[in-house]
N, C-alpha and C positions, 0 to 999 in steps of 0.2 A: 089491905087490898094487895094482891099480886096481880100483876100483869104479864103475861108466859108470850113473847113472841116465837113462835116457832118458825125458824128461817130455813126448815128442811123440803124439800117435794116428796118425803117419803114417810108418811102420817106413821108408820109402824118400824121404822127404820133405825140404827145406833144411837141417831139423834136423841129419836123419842124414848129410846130406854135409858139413854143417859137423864135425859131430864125427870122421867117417873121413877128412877131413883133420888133424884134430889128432892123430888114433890113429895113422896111417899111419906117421910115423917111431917110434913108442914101440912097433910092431907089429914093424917090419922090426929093431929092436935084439934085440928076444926075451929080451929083460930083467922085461918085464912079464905076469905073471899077472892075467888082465882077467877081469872079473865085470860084466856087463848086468843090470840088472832095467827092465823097461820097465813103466812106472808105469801105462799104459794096459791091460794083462793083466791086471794084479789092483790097480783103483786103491785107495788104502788108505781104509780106514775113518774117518770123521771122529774129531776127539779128541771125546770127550763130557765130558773135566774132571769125569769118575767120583773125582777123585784117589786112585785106585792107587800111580800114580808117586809121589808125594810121602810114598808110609810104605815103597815097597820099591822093587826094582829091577825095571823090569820095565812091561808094561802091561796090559789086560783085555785087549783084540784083539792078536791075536797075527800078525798079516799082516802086521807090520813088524819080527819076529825075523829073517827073515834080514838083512833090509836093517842089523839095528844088528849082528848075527855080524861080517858083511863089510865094515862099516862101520869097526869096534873093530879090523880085521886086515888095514885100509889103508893104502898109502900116499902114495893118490894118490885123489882124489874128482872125479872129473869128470860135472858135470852140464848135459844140453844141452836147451832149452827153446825154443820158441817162446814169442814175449809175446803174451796175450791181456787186452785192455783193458787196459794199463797193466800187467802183471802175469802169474806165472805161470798156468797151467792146472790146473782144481780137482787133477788127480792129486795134482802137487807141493805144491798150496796146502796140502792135506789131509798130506801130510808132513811139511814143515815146522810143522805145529800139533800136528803127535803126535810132534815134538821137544822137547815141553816136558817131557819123561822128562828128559831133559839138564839144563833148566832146575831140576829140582826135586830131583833127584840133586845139584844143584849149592849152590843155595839154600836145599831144605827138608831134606836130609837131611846137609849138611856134605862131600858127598863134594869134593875136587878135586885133580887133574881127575878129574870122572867118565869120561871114558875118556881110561886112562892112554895111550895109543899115540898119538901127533901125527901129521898128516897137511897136506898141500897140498889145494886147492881150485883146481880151473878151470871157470870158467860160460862156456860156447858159448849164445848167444840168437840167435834169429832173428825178424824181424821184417817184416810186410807193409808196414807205411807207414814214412814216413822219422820221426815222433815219438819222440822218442829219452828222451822223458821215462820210458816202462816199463825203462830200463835199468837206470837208476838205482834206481826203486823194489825191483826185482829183488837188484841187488845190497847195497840197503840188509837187504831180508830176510834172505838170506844171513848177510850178519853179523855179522846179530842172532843168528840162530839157531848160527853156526860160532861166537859167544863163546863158549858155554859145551860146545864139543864140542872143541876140542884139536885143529882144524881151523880153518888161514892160508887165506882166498879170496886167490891169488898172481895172477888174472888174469880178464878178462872181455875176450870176443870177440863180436863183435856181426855180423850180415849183416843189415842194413835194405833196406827195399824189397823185401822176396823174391814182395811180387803184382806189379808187373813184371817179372821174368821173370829173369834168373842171374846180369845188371849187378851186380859189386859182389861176387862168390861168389869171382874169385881172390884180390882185397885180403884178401877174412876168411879164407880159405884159408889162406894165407900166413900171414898173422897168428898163425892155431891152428897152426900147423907149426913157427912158430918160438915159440912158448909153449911146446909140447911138449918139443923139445929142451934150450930152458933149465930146464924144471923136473927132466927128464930127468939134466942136465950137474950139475944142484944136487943132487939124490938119488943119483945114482950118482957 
């Protein structure tokens, strides 16, 4: 099972070719059961640190139940993002903070793992300028947040400069393609 969050507002945009180049060969094996949720259709609720999470499982806003169903029933997390100032866009930023269910599942209530099912992680960014310093912060988040979910980030693919025009879209192409299949070759 793949889970594709797409954390772009632009359903046809750098983002999206960047990641239908990584889908492209995990598409043609027909191996994978693929799930989209585009985080720009119903972007999620801020966390309000009600702490819910920390006496049960579970959260007050419920807009991010399917994302944790399909999330617990994966085995492949691929999430592709444009950087906005240094960093993802509120959708994800707003995900990633109402991942602290994971956190508190893990720390305040003893679970671990709190989700039993492991999984891989692939981050596809795309990016307007050549500042490469949002990569990193990007994938610093990530890691923070996949410690405590029983989710390996196995790879980051980047396309910089995408406001200049497609310079640069076969290298990350390429790159997502051949990510896909090693993750692919390691899973099956």
């Amino acid at each position: 099972n793949l889970l594709f969050l797409m954390a772009s507002p632009h359903p046809k945009g750098t983002t999206r070719q960047l990641a239908v180049a990584f889908l492209e060969p995990l598409r043609r094996s027909g191996r994978w059961q693929e799930h989209t949720i585009f985080l720009y259709d119903q972007p999620p609720h801020p966390c309000t640190a009600c702490g819910l999470c920390r006496e049960q499982n579970g959260c007050r806003w419920h807009d991010l139940d399917e994302f944790d169903a399909r999330l617990r029933e994966s085995d492949l997390l691929l999430i592709a993002s444009p950087i906005y100032n240094l960093s993802f866009p509120a959708p994800m930023k707003a995900l990633l903070d109402r991942c602290q269910r994971y956190f508190e599942a893990r720390f305040a209530r003893g679970e671990k793992p709190c989700i039993p099912k492991g999984r891989k992680a692939v981050l596809l960014l795309t990016r307007g300028s050549g500042d490469a310093r949002g990569d990193e912060i990007c994938r610093q988040q990530l890691s923070q947040s996949f410690s405590v979910m029983h989710t390996e980030l196995t790879g980051v693919c980047v396309w910089g400069h995408t406001d200049k025009g497609p310079d640069g879209y076969e290298e990350a192409a390429e790159k997502a393609r051949a990510m896909a299949l090693a993750i692919e070759k390691d899973l099956w």
